[in-house]
C-alpha positions in Angstrom: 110.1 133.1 148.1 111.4 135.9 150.2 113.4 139.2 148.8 115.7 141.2 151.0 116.6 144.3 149.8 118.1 146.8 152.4 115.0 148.4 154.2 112.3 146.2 153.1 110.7 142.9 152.4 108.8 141.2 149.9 106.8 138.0 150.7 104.1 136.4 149.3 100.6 136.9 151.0 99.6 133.7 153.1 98.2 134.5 156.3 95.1 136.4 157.1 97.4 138.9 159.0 99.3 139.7 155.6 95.8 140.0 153.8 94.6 142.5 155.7 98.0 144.6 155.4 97.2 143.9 152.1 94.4 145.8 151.7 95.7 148.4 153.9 98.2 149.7 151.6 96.1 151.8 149.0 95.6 154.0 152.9 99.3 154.7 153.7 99.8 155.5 149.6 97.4 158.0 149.3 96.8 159.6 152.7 97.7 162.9 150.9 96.0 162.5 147.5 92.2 164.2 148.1 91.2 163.0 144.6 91.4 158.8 145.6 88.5 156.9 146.4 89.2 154.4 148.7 87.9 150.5 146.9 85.3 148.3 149.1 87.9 146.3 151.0 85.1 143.6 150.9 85.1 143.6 146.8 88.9 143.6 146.6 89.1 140.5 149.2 86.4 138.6 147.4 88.4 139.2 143.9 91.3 137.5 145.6 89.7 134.9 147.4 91.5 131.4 147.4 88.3 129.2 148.1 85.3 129.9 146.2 86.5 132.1 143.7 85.0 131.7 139.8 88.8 133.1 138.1 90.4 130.1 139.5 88.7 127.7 137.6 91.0 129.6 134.5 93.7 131.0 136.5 95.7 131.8 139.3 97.8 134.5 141.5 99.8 134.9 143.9 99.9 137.9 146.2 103.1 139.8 147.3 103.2 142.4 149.8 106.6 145.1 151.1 106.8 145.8 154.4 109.2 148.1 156.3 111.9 146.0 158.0 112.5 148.9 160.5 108.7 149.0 161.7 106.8 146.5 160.4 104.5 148.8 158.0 103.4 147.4 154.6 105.2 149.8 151.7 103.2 148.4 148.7 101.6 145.4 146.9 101.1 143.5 143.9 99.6 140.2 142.3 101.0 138.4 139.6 98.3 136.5 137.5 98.3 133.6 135.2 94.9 134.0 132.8 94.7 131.0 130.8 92.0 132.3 128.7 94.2 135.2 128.1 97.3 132.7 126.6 94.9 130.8 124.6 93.2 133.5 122.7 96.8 135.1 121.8 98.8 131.7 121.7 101.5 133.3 123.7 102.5 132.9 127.3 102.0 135.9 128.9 101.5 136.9 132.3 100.0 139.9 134.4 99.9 141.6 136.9 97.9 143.5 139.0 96.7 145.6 142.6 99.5 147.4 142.5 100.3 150.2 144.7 103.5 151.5 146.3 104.8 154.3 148.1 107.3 156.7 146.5 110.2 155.1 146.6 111.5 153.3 143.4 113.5 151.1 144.9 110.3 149.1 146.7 108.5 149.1 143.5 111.4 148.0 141.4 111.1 145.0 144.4 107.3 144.5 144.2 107.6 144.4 140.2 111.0 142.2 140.1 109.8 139.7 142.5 106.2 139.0 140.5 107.8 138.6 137.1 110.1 136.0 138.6 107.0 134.2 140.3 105.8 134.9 136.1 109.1 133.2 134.5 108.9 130.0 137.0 105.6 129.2 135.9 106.6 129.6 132.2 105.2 133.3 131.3 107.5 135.2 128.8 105.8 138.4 129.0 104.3 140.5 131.5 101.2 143.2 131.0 99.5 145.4 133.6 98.1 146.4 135.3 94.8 143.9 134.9 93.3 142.8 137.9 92.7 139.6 136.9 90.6 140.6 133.6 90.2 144.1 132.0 86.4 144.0 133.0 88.1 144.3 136.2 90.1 147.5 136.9 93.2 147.7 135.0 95.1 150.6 133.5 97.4 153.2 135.1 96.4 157.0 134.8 99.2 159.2 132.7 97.3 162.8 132.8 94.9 164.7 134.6 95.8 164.0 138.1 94.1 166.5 139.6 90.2 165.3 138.6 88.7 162.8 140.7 88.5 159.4 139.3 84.7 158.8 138.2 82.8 155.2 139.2 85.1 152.4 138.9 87.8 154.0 137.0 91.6 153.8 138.2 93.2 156.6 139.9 97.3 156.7 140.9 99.8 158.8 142.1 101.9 160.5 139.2 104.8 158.3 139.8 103.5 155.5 138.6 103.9 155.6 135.0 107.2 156.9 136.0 108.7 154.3 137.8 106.5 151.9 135.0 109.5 153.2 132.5 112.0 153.3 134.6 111.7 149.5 134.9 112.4 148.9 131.4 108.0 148.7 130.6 107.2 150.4 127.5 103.3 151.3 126.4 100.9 147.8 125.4 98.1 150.6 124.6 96.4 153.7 125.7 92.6 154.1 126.6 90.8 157.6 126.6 88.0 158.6 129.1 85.7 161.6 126.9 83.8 164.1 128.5 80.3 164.7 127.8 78.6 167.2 128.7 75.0 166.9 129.0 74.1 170.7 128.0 75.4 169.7 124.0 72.8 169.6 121.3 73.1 166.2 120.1 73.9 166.1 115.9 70.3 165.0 114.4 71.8 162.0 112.8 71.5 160.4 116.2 67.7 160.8 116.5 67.0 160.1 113.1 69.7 156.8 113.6 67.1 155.7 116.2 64.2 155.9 114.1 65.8 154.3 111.6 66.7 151.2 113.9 63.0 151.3 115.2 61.8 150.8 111.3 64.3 148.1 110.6 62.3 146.0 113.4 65.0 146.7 116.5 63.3 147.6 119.7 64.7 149.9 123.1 63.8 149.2 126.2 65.5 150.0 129.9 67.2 147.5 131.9 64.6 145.4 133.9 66.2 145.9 137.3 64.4 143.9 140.1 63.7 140.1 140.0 63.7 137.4 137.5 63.3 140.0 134.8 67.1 141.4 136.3 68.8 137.9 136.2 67.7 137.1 132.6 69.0 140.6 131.3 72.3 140.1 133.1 72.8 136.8 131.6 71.9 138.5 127.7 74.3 141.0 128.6 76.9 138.4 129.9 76.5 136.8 125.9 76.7 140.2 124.3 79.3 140.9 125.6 81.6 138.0 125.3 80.7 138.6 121.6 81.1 142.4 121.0 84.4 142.5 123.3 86.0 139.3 122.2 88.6 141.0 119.8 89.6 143.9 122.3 92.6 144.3 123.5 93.6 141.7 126.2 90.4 140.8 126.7 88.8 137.4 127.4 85.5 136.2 128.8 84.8 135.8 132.4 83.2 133.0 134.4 79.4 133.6 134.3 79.7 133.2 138.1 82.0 136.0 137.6 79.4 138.2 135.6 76.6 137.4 137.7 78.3 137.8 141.1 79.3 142.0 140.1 75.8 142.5 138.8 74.4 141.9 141.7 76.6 144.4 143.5 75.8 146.7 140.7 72.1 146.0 140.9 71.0 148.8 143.6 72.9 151.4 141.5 71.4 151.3 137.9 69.1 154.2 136.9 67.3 152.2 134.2 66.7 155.7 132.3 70.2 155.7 131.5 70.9 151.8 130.8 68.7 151.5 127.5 69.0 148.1 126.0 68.4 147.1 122.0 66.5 143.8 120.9 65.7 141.8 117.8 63.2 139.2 117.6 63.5 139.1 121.4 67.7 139.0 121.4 69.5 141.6 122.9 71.8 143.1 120.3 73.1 146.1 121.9 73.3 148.6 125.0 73.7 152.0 126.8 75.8 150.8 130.2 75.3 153.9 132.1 75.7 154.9 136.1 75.7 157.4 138.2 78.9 158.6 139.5 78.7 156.7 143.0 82.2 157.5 143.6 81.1 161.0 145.0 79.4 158.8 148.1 82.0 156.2 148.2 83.8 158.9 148.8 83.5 159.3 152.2 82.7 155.7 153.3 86.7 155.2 153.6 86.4 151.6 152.1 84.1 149.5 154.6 80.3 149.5 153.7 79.4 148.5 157.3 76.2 149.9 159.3 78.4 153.3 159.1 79.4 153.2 156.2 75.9 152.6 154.4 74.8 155.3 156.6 77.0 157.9 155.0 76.5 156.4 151.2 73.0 156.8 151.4 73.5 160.6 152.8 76.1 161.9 150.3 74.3 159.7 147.3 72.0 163.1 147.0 75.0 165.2 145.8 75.3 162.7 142.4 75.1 165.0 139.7 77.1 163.3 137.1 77.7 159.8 135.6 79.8 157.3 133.9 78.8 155.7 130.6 80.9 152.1 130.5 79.5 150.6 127.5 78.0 151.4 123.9 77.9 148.3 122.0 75.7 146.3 119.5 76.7 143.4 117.5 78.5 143.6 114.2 75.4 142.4 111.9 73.6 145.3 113.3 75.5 148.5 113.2 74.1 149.2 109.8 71.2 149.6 111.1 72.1 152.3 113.0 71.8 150.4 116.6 74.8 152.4 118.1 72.7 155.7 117.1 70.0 154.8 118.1 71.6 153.6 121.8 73.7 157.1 122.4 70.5 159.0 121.1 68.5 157.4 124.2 71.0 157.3 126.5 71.9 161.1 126.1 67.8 161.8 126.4 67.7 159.7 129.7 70.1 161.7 131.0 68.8 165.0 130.4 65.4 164.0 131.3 63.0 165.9 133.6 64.3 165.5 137.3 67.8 164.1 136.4 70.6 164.9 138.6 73.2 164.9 135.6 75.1 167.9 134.6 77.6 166.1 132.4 78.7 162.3 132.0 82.5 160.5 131.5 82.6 157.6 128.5 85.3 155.3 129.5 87.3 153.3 128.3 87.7 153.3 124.4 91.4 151.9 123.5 93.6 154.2 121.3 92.9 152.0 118.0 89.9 151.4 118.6 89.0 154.3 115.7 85.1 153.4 115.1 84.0 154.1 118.7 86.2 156.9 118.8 84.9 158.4 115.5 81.1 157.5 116.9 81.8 159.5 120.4 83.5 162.2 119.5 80.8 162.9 116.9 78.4 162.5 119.5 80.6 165.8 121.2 83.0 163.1 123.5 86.3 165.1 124.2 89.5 163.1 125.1 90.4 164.6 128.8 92.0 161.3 130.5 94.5 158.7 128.9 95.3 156.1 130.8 97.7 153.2 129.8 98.5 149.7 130.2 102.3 148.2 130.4 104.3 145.4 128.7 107.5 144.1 129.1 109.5 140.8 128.0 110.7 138.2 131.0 
């Protein structure tokens, strides 16, 4: 399937020439935005993968790419995705797509978006979302305010346009997420400390994240089931391939401050957690996507100016949130960060989904303050 349209082409992604224009195209987008953070090119290749890759054993994609009929230079991207999991938990095909960027031209995204519903409709999709790379544990959502902060540790970051040229296409809002700022330097309410004690009487236990060894893996794979359980009525979400889970863990694995990722057990089950980080994204920064010997070089040099973090996660199972676990979790995890030799002045909570009105109610009484909405699109084929 090629599309022709005046100045540029869209064709699917097959050669290993195309793939790396492919991951070019974020560069040429946002050469005048000083806010982006450019992705690992590695981690976006390895997502996308055609051999070896745990989301095909549930789905499939196809890549598209536009590229400048005058000079050969790629003008934006996208995938189109087929989640099976996702059409079996809501007994309705629809479709996705994802890794879009584009350059400011309507008329090429119109293009990019046009041609993946159709590769959508001929394999029987009638309904598109995005963007969802894949999964919403992946990076999804396009940012509708706030351009001018930085984007904190793997959160989305996009030109203004996008949302723009979203509408323009005949997309209308699926739903909203909020990113809340924390600052650290906030007396926390006392009902969070005496939550935790509370939790600590009814028999639940705190802990840290074990991060090195055996001690990692079997956390990882406790998280992997709490989370398929806490998540599993979320908006667009479905469970990933454990292969999946384990495989970003370990990329993750180097970067966890333990003080700040405090996990909750019952009768040796983890029941809840804390997911926080720090803000990495001020290194990654200036590694310019490519974590060769360079690259590491300059991570590990600019990692010193961290001084804030990203809380993905606050979650405990149903059964327990009467016993105060979520309390008891933000309680520790605020204390971890303050503590004694901490680099953090304030923290980002992202995402919580518009109607999602418990965790809202629970972080804004913990001091959270809505400063980032971002927003995912829908649209019938």
């Amino acid at each position: 399937m090629v599309t022709e349209v005046q100045k540029y082409t869209v064709s699917p992604v097959t050669t290993e020439a195309q793939r790396e224009m492919f991951l070019d195209v974020p560069f040429k987008v946002y050469k005048n935005y000083p806010n982006w953070v450019p992705p690992i090119r590695s981690s976006i290749a390895r997502q996308l993968a055609s051999q070896n890759n745990p989301f095909l054993e549930y789905g499939e994609f196809q890549q598209f790419i536009a590229v400048s009929q005058k000079n050969g230079e790629p003008l934006g991207r996208i995938v189109a995705i087929i989640n099976r999991r996702l059409i079996e938990s809501e007994s309705k095909n629809v479709g996705l797509f994802g890794y879009f960027e584009c350059i400011e031209d309507f008329e090429v995204a119109s293009g990019l978006l046009d041609t993946a519903s159709q590769w959508l409709r001929d394999k029987g999709m009638n309904f598109v979302r995005g963007p969802i790379n894949l999964s919403t544990h992946n990076s999804c959502l396009f940012l509708v305010d706030n351009f001018d902060e930085p984007p904190i540790m793997m959160t989305p970051y996009n030109p203004p346009y996008y949302p723009e040229f979203m509408e323009k296409a005949g997309y209308y809002k699926g739903n909203d997420a909020y990113a809340y700022d924390f600052p650290l330097d906030l007396i926390l309410d006392p009902k969070f400390e005496k939550g935790y004690r509370i939790a600590c009487k009814s028999g639940i236990t705190f802990r840290p994240l074990r991060t090195k060894g055996e001690g990692f893996e079997q956390d990882c794979r406790s998280l992997y089931e709490l989370f398929n359980s806490t998540f599993a009525n979320n908006y667009s979400s479905t469970p990933r391939a454990l292969e999946e889970f384990m495989d970003e863990a370990k990329e993750l694995q180097s970067l966890v401050d333990p003080d700040v990722f405090p996990i909750a057990e019952h009768n040796g089950k983890m029941i809840g957690c804390w997911m926080g980080l720090p803000d990495y994204n001020i290194a990654l920064k200036h590694v310019g996507g490519k974590l060769n010997w360079l690259g590491i070089l300059k991570f590990l040099w600019y990692r010193r100016q961290i001084d804030q973090g990203r809380v993905i996660v606050i979650c405990s199972l149903p059964e327990y949130r009467r016993k105060m676990v979520p309390l008891g979790l933000i309680y520790l995890g605020m204390q971890g960060g303050i503590k004694k030799g901490k680099p953090y002045k304030k923290a980002e909570l992202s995402f919580v989904w518009e109607d999602n009105s418990p965790s809202r109610k629970l972080v804004e009484a913990a001091g959270g303050k809505i400063y980032k909405t971002y927003r995912i699109y829908e649209k019938a084929l």
